[in-house]
LOGUMI-760379 format. One record per residue (C-alpha): residue number from 1; residue in one letter; y, z, x. Coordinates in steps of 0.2 Angstrom, whole numbers, m for minus. Example, Ala and Ser with C-alpha at 12.3 -4.5 7.8 and 13.67 -1.06 7.14 Angstrom:
residues 2
[1,A,[m22,39,62]]
[2,S,[m5,36,68]]
This chain:
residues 635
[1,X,[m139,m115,m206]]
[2,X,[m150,m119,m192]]
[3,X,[m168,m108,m190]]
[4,X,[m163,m108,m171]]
[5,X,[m146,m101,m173]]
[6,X,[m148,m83,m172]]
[7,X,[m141,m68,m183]]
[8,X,[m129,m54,m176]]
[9,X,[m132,m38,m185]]
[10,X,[m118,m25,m184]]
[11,X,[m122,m8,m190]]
[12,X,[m106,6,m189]]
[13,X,[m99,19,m199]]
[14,X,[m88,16,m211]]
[15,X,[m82,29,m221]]
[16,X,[m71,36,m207]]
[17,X,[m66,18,m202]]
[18,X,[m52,5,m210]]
[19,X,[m60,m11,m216]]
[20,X,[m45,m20,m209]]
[21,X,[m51,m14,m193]]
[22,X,[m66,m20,m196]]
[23,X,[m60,m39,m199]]
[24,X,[m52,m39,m183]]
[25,X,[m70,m34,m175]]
[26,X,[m76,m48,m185]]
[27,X,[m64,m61,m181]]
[28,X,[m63,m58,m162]]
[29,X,[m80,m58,m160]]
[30,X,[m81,m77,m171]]
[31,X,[m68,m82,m157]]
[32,X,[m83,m80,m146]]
[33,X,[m96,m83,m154]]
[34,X,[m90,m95,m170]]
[35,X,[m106,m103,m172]]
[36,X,[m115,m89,m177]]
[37,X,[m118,m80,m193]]
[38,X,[m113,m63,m197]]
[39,X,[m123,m53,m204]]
[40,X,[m115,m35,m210]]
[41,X,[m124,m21,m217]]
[42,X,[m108,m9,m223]]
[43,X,[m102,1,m237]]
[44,X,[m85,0,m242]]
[45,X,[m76,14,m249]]
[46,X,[m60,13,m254]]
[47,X,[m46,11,m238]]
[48,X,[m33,26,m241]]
[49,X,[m22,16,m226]]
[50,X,[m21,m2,m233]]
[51,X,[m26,0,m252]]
[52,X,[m37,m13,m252]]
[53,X,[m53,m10,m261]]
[54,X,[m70,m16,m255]]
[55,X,[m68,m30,m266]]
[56,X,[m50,m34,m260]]
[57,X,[m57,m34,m243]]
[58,X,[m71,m46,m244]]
[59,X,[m61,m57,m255]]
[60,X,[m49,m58,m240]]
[61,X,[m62,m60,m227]]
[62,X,[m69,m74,m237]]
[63,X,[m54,m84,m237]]
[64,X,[m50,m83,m216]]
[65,X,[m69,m84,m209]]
[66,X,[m70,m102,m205]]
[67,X,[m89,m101,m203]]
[68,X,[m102,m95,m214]]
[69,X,[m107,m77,m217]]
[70,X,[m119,m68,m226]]
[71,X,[m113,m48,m236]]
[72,X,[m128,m39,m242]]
[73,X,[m131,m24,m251]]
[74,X,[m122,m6,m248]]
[75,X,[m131,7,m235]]
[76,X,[m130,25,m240]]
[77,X,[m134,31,m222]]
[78,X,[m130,19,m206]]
[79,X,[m132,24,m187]]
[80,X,[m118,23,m175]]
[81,X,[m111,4,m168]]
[82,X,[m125,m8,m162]]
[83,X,[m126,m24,m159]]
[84,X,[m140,m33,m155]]
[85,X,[m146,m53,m159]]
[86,X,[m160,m60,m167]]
[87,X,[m168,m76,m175]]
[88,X,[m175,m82,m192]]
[89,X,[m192,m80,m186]]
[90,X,[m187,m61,m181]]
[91,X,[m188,m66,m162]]
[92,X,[m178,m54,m153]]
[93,X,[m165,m61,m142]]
[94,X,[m156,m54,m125]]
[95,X,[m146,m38,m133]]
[96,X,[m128,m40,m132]]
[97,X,[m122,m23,m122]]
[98,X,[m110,m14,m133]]
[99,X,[m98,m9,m117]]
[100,X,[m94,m29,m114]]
[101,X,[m82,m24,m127]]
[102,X,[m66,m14,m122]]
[103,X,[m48,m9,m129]]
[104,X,[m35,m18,m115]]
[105,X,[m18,m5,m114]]
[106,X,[m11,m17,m128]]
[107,X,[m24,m10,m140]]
[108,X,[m31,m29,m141]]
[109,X,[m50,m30,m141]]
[110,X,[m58,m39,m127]]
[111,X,[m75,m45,m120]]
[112,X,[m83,m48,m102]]
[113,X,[m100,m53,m94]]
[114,X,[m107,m38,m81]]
[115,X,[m114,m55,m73]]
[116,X,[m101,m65,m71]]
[117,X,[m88,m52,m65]]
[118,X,[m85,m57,m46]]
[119,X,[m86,m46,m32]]
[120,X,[m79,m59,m21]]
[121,X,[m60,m56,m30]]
[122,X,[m64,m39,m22]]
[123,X,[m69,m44,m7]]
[124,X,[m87,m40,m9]]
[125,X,[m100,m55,m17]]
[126,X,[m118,m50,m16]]
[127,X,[m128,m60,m5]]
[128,X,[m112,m68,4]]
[129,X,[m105,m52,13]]
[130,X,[m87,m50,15]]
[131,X,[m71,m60,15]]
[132,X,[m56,m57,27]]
[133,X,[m40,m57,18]]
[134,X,[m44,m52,0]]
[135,X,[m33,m38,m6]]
[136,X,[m41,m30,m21]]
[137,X,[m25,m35,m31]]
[138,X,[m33,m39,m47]]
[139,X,[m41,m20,m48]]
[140,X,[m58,m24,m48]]
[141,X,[m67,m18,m35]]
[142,X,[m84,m15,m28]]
[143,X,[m99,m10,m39]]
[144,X,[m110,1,m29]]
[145,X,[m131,0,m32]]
[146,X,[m139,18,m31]]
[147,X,[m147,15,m14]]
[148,X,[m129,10,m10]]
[149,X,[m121,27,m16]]
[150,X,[m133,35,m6]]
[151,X,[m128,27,10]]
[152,X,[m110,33,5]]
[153,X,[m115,49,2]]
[154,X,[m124,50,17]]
[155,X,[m108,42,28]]
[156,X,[m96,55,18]]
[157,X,[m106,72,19]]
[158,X,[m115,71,36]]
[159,X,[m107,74,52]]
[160,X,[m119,71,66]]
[161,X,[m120,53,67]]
[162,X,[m141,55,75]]
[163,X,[m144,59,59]]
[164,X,[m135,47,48]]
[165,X,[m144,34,59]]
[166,X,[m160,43,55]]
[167,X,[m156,40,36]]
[168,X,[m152,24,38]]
[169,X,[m169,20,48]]
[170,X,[m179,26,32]]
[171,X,[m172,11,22]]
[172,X,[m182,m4,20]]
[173,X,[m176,m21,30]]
[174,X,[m172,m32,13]]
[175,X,[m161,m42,8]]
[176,X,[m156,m30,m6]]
[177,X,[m152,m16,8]]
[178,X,[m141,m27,18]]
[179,X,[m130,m30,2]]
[180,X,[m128,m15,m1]]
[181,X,[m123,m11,19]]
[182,X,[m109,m22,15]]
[183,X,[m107,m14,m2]]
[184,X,[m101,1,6]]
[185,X,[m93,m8,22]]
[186,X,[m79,m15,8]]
[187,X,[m77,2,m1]]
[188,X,[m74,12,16]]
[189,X,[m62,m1,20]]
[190,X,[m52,1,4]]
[191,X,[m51,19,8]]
[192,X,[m46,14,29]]
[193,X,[m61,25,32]]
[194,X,[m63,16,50]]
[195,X,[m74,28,59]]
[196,X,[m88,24,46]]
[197,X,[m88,6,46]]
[198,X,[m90,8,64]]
[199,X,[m106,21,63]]
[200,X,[m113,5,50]]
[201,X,[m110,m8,59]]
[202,X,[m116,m1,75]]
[203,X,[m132,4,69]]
[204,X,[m134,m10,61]]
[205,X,[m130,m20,78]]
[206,X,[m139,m7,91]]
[207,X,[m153,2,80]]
[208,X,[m158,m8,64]]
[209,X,[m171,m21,63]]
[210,X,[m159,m34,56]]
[211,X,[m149,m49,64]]
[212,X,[m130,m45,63]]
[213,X,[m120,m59,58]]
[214,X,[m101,m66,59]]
[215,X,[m96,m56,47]]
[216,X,[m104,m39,55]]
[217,X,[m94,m42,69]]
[218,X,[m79,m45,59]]
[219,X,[m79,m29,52]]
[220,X,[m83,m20,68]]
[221,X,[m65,m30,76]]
[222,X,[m57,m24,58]]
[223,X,[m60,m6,61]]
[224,X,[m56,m5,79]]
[225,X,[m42,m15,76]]
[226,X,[m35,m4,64]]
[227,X,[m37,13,76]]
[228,X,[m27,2,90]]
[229,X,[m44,2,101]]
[230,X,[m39,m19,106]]
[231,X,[m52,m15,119]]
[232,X,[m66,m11,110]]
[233,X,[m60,m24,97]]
[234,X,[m60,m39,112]]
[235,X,[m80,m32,118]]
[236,X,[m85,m34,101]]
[237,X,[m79,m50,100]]
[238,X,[m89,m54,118]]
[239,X,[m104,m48,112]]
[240,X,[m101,m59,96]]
[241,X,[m102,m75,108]]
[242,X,[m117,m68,119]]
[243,X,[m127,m68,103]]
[244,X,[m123,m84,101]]
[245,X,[m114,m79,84]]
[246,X,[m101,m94,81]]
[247,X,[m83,m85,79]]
[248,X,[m75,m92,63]]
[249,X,[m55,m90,57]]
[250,X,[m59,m75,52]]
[251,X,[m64,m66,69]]
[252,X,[m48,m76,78]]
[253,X,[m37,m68,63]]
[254,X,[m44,m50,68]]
[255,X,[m43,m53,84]]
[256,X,[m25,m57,84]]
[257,X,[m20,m46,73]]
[258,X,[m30,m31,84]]
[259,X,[m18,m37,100]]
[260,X,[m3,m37,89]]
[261,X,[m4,m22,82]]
[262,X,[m7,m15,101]]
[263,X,[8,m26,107]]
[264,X,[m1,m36,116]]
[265,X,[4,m52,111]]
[266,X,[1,m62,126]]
[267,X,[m17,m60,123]]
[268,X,[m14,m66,105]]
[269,X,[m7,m77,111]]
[270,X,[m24,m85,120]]
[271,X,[m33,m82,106]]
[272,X,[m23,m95,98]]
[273,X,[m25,m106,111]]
[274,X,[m41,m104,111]]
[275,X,[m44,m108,94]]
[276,X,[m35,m124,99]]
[277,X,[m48,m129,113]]
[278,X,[m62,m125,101]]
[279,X,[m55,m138,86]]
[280,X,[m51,m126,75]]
[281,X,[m30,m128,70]]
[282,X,[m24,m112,65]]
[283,X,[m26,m109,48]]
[284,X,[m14,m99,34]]
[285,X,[m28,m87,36]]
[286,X,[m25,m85,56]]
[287,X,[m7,m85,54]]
[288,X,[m6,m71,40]]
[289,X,[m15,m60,53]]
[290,X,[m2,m66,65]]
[291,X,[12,m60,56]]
[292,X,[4,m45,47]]
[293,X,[m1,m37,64]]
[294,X,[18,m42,71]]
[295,X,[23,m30,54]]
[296,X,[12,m16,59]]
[297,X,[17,m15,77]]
[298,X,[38,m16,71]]
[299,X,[41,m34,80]]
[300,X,[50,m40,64]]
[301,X,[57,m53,76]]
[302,X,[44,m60,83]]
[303,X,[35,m61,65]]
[304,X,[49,m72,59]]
[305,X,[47,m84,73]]
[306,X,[27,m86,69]]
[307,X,[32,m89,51]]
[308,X,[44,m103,56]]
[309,X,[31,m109,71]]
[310,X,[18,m109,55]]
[311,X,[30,m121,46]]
[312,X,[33,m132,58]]
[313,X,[13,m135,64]]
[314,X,[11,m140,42]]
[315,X,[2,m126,39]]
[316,X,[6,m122,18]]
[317,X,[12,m105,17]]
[318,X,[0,m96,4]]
[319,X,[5,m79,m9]]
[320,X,[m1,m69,3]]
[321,X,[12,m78,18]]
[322,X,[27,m76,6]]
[323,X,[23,m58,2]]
[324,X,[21,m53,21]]
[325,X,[40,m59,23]]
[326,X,[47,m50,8]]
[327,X,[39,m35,16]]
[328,X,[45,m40,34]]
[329,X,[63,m44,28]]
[330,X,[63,m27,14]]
[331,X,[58,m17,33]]
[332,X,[72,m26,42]]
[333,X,[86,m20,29]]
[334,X,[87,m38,25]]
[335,X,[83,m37,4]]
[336,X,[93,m54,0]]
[337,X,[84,m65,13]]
[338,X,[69,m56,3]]
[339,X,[74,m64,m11]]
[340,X,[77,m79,m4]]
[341,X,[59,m80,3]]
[342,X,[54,m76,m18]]
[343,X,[65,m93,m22]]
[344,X,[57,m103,m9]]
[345,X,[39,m96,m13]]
[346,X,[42,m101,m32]]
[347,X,[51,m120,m27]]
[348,X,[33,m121,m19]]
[349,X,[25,m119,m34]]
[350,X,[17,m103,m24]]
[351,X,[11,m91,m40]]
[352,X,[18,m75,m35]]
[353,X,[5,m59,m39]]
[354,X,[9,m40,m41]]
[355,X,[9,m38,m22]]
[356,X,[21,m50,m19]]
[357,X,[34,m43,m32]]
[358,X,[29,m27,m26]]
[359,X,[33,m30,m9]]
[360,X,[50,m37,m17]]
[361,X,[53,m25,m27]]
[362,X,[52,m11,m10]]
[363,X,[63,m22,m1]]
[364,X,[78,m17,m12]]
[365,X,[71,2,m15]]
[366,X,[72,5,2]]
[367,X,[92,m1,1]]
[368,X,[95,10,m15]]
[369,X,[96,m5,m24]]
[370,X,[90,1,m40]]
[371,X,[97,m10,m52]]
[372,X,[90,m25,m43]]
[373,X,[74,m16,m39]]
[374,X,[72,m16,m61]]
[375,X,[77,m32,m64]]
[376,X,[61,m39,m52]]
[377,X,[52,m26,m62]]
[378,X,[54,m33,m78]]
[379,X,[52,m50,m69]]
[380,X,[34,m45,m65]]
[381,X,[33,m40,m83]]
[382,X,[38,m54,m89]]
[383,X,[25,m64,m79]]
[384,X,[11,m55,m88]]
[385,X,[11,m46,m73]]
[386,X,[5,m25,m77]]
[387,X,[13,m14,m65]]
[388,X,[0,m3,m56]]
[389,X,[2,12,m45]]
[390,X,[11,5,m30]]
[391,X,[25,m5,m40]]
[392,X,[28,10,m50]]
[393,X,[31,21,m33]]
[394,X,[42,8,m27]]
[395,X,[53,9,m42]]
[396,X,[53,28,m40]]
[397,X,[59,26,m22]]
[398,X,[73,15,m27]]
[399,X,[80,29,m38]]
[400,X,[78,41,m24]]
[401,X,[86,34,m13]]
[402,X,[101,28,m22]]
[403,X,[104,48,m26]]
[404,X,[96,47,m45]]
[405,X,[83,60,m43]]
[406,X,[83,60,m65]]
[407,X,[78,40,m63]]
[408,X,[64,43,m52]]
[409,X,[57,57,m61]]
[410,X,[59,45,m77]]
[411,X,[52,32,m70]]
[412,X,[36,43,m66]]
[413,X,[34,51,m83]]
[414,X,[35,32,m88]]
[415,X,[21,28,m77]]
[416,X,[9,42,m85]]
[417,X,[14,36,m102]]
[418,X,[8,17,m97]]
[419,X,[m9,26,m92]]
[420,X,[m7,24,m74]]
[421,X,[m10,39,m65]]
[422,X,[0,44,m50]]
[423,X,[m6,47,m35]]
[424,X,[m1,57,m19]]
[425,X,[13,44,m16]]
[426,X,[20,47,m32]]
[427,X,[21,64,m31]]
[428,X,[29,66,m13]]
[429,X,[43,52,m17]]
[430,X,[46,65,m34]]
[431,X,[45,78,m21]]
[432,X,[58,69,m8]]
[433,X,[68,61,m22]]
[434,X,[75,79,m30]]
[435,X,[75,85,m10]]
[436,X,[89,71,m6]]
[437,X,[98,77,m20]]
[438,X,[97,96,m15]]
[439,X,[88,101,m31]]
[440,X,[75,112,m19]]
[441,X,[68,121,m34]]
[442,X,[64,103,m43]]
[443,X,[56,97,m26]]
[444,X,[47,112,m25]]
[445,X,[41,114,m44]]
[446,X,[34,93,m43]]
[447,X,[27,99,m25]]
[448,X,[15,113,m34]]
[449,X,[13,101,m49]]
[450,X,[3,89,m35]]
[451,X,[m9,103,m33]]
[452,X,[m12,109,m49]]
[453,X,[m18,91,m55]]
[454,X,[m31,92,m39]]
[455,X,[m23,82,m26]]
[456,X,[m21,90,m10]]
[457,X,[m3,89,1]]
[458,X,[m5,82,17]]
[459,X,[8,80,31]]
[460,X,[20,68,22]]
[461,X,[18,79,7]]
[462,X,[23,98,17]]
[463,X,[35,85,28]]
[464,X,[46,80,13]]
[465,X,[47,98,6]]
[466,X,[49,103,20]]
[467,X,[67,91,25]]
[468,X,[72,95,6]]
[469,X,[75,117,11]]
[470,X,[82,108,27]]
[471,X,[95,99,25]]
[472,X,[103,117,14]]
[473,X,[98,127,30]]
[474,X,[86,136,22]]
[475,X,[79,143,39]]
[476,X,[66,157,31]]
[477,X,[59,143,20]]
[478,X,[57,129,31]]
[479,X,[45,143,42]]
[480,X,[38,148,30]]
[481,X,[32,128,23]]
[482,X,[31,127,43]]
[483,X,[17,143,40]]
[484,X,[8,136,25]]
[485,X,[5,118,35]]
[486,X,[m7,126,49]]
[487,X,[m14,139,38]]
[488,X,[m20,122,29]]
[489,X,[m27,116,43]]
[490,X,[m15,104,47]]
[491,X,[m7,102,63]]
[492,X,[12,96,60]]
[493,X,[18,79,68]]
[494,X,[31,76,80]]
[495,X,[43,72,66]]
[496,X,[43,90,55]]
[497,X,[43,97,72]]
[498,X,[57,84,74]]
[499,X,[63,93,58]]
[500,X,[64,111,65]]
[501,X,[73,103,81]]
[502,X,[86,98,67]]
[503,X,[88,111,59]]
[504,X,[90,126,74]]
[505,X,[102,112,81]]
[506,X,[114,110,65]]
[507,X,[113,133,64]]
[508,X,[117,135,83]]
[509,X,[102,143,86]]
[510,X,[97,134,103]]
[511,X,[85,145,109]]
[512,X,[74,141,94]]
[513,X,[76,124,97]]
[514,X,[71,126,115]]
[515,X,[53,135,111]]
[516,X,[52,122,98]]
[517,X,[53,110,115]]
[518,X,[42,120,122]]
[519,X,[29,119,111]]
[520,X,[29,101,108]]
[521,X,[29,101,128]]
[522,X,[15,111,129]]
[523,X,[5,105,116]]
[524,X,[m4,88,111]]
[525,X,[16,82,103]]
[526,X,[22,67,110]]
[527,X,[41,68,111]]
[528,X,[48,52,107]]
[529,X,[66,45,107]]
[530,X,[72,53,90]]
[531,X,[69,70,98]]
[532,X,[79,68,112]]
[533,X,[92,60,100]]
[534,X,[92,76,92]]
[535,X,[93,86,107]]
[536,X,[108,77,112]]
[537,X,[116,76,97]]
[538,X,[117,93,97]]
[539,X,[121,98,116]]
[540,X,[135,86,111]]
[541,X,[142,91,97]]
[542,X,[140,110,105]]
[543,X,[152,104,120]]
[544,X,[138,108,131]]
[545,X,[140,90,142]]
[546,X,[131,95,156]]
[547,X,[113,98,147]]
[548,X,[116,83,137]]
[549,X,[120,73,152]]
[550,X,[104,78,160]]
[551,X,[95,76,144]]
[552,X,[99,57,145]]
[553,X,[97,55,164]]
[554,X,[77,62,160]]
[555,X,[74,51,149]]
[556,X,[68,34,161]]
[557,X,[57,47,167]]
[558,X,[49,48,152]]
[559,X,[46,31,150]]
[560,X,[60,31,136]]
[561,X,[71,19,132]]
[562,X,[88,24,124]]
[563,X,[94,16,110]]
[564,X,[109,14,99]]
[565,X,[106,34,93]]
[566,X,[106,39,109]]
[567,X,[123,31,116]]
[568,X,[133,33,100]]
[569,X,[128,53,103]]
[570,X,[133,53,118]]
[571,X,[149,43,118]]
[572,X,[153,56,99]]
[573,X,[152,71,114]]
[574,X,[166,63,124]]
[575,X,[176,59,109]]
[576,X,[177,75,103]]
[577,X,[186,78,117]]
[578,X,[197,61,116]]
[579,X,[192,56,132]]
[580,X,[194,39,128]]
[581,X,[192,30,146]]
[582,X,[177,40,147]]
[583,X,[169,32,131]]
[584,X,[173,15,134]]
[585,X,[165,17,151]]
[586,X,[148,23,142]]
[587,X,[152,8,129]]
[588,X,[152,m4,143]]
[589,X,[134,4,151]]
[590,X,[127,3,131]]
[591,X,[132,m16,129]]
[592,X,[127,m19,150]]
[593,X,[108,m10,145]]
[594,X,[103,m23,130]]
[595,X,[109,m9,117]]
[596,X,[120,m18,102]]
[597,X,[134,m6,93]]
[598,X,[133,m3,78]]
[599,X,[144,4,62]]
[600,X,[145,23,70]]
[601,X,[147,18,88]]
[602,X,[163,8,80]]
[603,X,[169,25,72]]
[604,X,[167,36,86]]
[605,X,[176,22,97]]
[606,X,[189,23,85]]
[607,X,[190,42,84]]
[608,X,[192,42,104]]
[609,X,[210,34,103]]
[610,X,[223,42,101]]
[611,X,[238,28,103]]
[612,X,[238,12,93]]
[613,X,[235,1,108]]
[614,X,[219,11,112]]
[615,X,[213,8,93]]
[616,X,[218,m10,93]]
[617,X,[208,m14,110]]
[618,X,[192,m6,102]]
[619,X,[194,m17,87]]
[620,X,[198,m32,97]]
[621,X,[179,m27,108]]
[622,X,[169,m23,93]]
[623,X,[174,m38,84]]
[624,X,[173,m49,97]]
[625,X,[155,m46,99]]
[626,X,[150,m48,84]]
[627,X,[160,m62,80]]
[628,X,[146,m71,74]]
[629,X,[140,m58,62]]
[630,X,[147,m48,48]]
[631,X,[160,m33,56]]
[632,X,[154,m18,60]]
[633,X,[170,m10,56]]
[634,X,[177,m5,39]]
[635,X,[189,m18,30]]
C-alpha cells in the first residue's frame, strides 16, 4: 500500500443491520473506488437472516474483495453512517457526501456527483443560460440557489408587478444573479407559467442594469408565443435586431412556431425565407418548431407536408421529429402510420426515449386500442425505459376508452405501486374512464379521492364528472356540479356549457337549453361550431325544421363554417321524414362547400331511401367518391 492512497472509514450500526448487506455496500463502493483500502470499524453479531456468523462473513468477504482491506477490532458503541476519506499522514481529504448514495426503484445501490449532474439535460446550465428544444425527459430538472427561490417566491406570491420590479431592483448586478434569472425562467416554463417569464424578462430588458441577450429574447418570444400574442412575439423579435442582438436557430424556431400556432403561416413562411437570405439552412431544430406549432394550431396537414419538405431539403430527422409525427398521426386517428413512423425512426438508427414511446403509445389510447397500447409499453420496458406519469395516464386512457373502466383503474393502482405518483391527469381520466361506462358513483368516489390527496379539480376535472351524470340524464346532478364549479371560482367553458346544451336537448326541455344560449350569448362564451351542431341536432331530431333551418342559415353570419356534424344533422332531420330528394339535394350543397362525407352521412343517406333503387344510387355516390380510400359504408 501506497502512503498517498488514502483510507475510507465507514462507521454504521450493525446490530440492527444484516452483514450481507453490508458486503453489498462494500462491494459497490470497490466498483468505484477499487483502489482504495477499506477500513471498517464494526461489530458483528450473529445474522438471524443469513446464519452466517461474524467469522463466516469475513471469511466470505475475504475470498470476493479483489483488493486489499484492512478489519480491526470490535466497537461496543458506533455513531450513525459516515463516510469520510483520509490519508496515512491523517491529512484530511474532500469528505465524500453520504446522499451521493441512493436506492434506484430496483433496490440497487447507486452513486452520483452534485458537480457533475447537468443542468443543460434540463434545459438550464449555469453560466450558459437556456436551450430551446430540451424537454426535461430524463426527470432531472432545475436546481434552484436560495437567492433563486426567493425570486420565485416573489414571482408566485406578489400580485402588483411595481413591486415585484422593486424586489428585483434590490438584487446585486452579478453574474450569480443573472443565473439564477434564468434558473427560474426554465422552472416557470416547466409549469407554462408565461405571464411570469414575461414580468422577468421585461424587467430585465426595460429596468435592470444588465445587457439582455439572445436567449432573453428567446424566452420573451416563447411565452408570448405560447399565449398566441404573435404580435408581441414579432416586436420582440424587432427589438432583438435593434440591439443589434444576432438572432440564432433558436429565435427563427420560436418565431415560427409563435405564427403557427396563430395560423399564420404565411408569415412563417418568411421567417423561413429569411433564414435562407441570412445563410442559415433550416435546421432539425427550426423544423421541429415548424411542425410542433402546426400540431398546436390543428393543421395536421400541413405539418405532414413540412415533415416531407424537411426530408427532401437532407435535413436528418432527430427523436424529437419522429415523436412530433407519432403525436401528429395518434391526433389524426391515424395509429398505424404512427407506427410506421416508430419503424422508420428505428431503421434510422434514431434511439427512441419515453416521449417518443409515449407519444406512441397515446396514438393507440385515443383509438381504444388497448392491447396494442401494452405491447409498446412493455416495448418501452424492455428498452430499460421506466414509465413515468404521462405514459402511465396514456395507458389508463386506452382502457377508458375501449370501455374497460376496471383496466384503467388497474393500471392506476399499478402506477402508485411502481412509486409514481399520479397527478391531476390521472385522476380525471379514472374520473372519465368509470363515467364512459356509466359507473357515476365510481366516477364520483375517484372524483373526491383527487381532493382528499390535496389536488384541486379544475375545469377538465368538474367537466368529466360532469359528462359522466350526463350522459344517464341526471338533470339535478349535473346543476348541482354546474353549482359547485362557480362556487369554486371557476367560470365553466364553452364546452360543460356545451354539455348542459346536450343534455336539456336529449330531455326536450328546450327552453333550458335556450337560457343556456342566452347566457353564453350574453356573457364572455364564445359559441363555436359544436354548439350549433348541438342545437341543430336537436331542433332536428324534435321535427322543429324551421328553427333549425334558421339555425344554419346564421351560421356565415357568425363567421362559422359548417362542417361534417353540421350537414349530417341536418340531412338526419330530413331523413326522419324520408324526404329522400330533399337529402340528396343537401348532400349535393355538403360535397359543392368542401365538406367530405363521412360514415353517418352514409347511414342517414341510407335511412332516407325507401326503395332499392334509392338505396343503390346512394351507394353508387358515396363509393364513388371515395373510391380512392377505404369505404365509408359497412361491408
Amino acid at each position: 500500500m501506497s502512503l498517498s492512497e488514502p483510507v475510507f472509514l465507514f462507521r454504521m450500526k450493525t446490530n440492527e443491520i444484516c452483514p450481507m448487506f453490508m458486503s453489498c455496500i462494500c462491494f459497490h463502493l470497490l466498483g468505484i473506488i477499487p483502489s482504495f483500502i477499506i477500513q471498517i470499524r464494526v461489530s458483528f453479531p450473529t445474522c438471524l437472516h443469513c446464519s452466517l456468523s461474524a467469522s463466516g462473513f469475513l471469511f466470505r468477504l475475504n475470498s470476493l474483495c479483489t483488493v486489499k482491506h484492512i478489519f480491526t477490532e470490535p466497537r461496543a458503541r458506533i455513531s450513525d453512517f459516515e463516510c469520510k476519506g483520509k490519508d496515512s499522514s491523517d491529512g484530511a481529504l474532500k469528505k465524500y457526501k453520504q446522499d451521493s448514495f441512493y436506492y434506484d426503484k430496483r433496490g440497487k445501490l447507486r452513486n452520483f456527483n452534485h458537480k457533475k449532474v447537468s443542468r443543460k439535460r434540463c434545459g438550464s446550465l449555469r453560466g450558459r443560460g437556456w436551450k430551446y428544444g430540451s424537454g426535461f425527459v430524463d426527470g432531472i430538472f432545475p436546481v434552484l440557489s436560495p437567492t433563486a427561490q426567493k425570486i420565485l417566491e416573489c414571482v408566485q406570491e406578489e400580485v402588483d408587478s411595481e413591486e415585484i420590479w422593486c424586489s428585483f431592483d434590490e438584487l446585486p448586478a452579478s453574474l450569480t444573479t443573472w443565473d439564477d434569472f434564468f434558473d427560474v425562467a426554465v422552472r416557470l416554463r416547466m409549469r407554462k407559467e408565461w405571464d411570469s417569464i414575461i414580468l422577468i424578462c421585461r424587467w430585465i430588458l426595460y429596468r435592470s442594469s444588465f445587457k439582455p441577450d439572445v436567449i432573453c429574447y428567446n424566452l420573451l418570444i416563447d411565452a408570448y408565443g405560447q399565449k398566441l400574442q404573435y404580435n408581441e412575439a414579432e416586436s420582440t423579435y424587432l427589438q432583438l435586431l435593434e440591439a443589434q442582438c444576432i438572432p440564432n436557430e433558436d429565435t427563427y424556431a420560436l418565431l415560427i412556431k409563435a405564427y403557427c400556432v396563430s395560423g399564420l403561416l404565411g408569415k412563417a413562411e418568411a421567417v423561413f425565407a429569411e433564414m435562407r437570405s441570412y445563410g442559415l439552412p433550416p435546421s432539425a431544430v427550426v423544423y421541429n418548431a415548424y411542425i410542433d406549432g402546426l400540431l398546436k394550431g390543428r393543421n395536421y396537414q400541413k405539418a405532414e407536408e413540412i415533415y416531407q419538405r424537411m426530408k427532401r431539403d437532407g435535413c436528418k430527422p432527430s427523436t424529437e421529429t419522429f415523436t412530433l409525427l407519432m403525436n401528429l398521426y395518434g391526433k389524426s386517428g391515424k395509429s398505424s402510420m404512427a407506427l410506421k413512423s416508430f419503424y422508420e425512426m428505428t431503421s434510422q438508427k434514431c434511439k427512441p426515449n419515453i416521449c417518443t414511446y409515449t407519444a406512441l403509445v397515446n396514438a393507440f389510447a385515443r383509438e381504444g386500442l388497448c392491447e396494442k397500447a401494452e405491447e409498446i409499453f412493455e416495448q418501452m420496458q424492455e428498452a430499460g425505459l421506466e414509465p413515468d406519469v404521462y405514459t402511465y395516464n396514456a395507458l389508463m386512457e386506452a382502457y377508458s376508452r375501449a370501455g374497460f373502466p376496471y383496466g384503467a383503474a388497474e393500471i392506476f393502482s399499478l402506477m402508485q405501486h411502481m412509486g409514481c405518483e399520479p397527478d391531476r391527469a390521472s385522476y380525471n381520466i379514472l374520473v372519465d374512464a368509470y363515467g364512459r361506462a356509466g359507473l357515476q358513483e365510481d366516477a364520483e368516489a375517484a372524483f373526491e379521492d383527487m381532493k382528499k390527496v390535496g389536488i384541486t379539480p379544475t375545469m377538465k376535472s368538474h367537466m368529466v364528472l360532469l359528462s359522466a351524470y350526463s350522459k344517464t340524464g341526471n338533470v339535478a346532478k349535473c346543476e348541482q356540479i354546474l353549482n359547485q364549479l362557480s362556487e369554486s371560482g371557476i367560470k365553466p367553458d364553452t364546452y360543460v356549457l356545451n354539455t348542459m346544451l346536450n343534455l336539456y336537448g336529449r330531455l326536450g326541455q328546450f327552453e333550458k337549453m335556450e337560457e343556456v344560449l342566452t347566457v353564453m350569448k350574453k356573457g364572455s362564451y364564445v359559441a363555436d361550431i359544436s354548439t350549433y351542431n348541438i342545437l341543430i341536432n336537436m331542433y332536428g331530431r324534435a321535427g322543429f325544421i324551421e328553427k333549425m333551418e334558421e339555425l344554419f342559415q346564421s351560421l356565415n353570419q357568425k363567421d362559422l363554417k359548417p362542417d361534417v356534424v353540421t350537414w349530417t344533422s341536418r340531412i338526419g332531420a330530413y331523413s326522419r321524414k324520408k324526404l329522400y330528394a330533399k337529402c340528396l339535394q343537401i348532400f349535393e350543397e355538403m360535397i359543392d362547400a368542401g365538406c367530405y362525407p363521412d360514415g353517418g352521412t352514409a347511414k342517414v343517406l341510407l335511412a332516407a331511401c325507401s326503395s332499392e333503387d334509392q338505396t343503390e344510387q346512394v351507394t353508387d355516390v358515396i363509393r364513388t367518391m371515395h373510391k380512392d380510400l377505404e369505404s365509408v359504408l359497412p361491408v
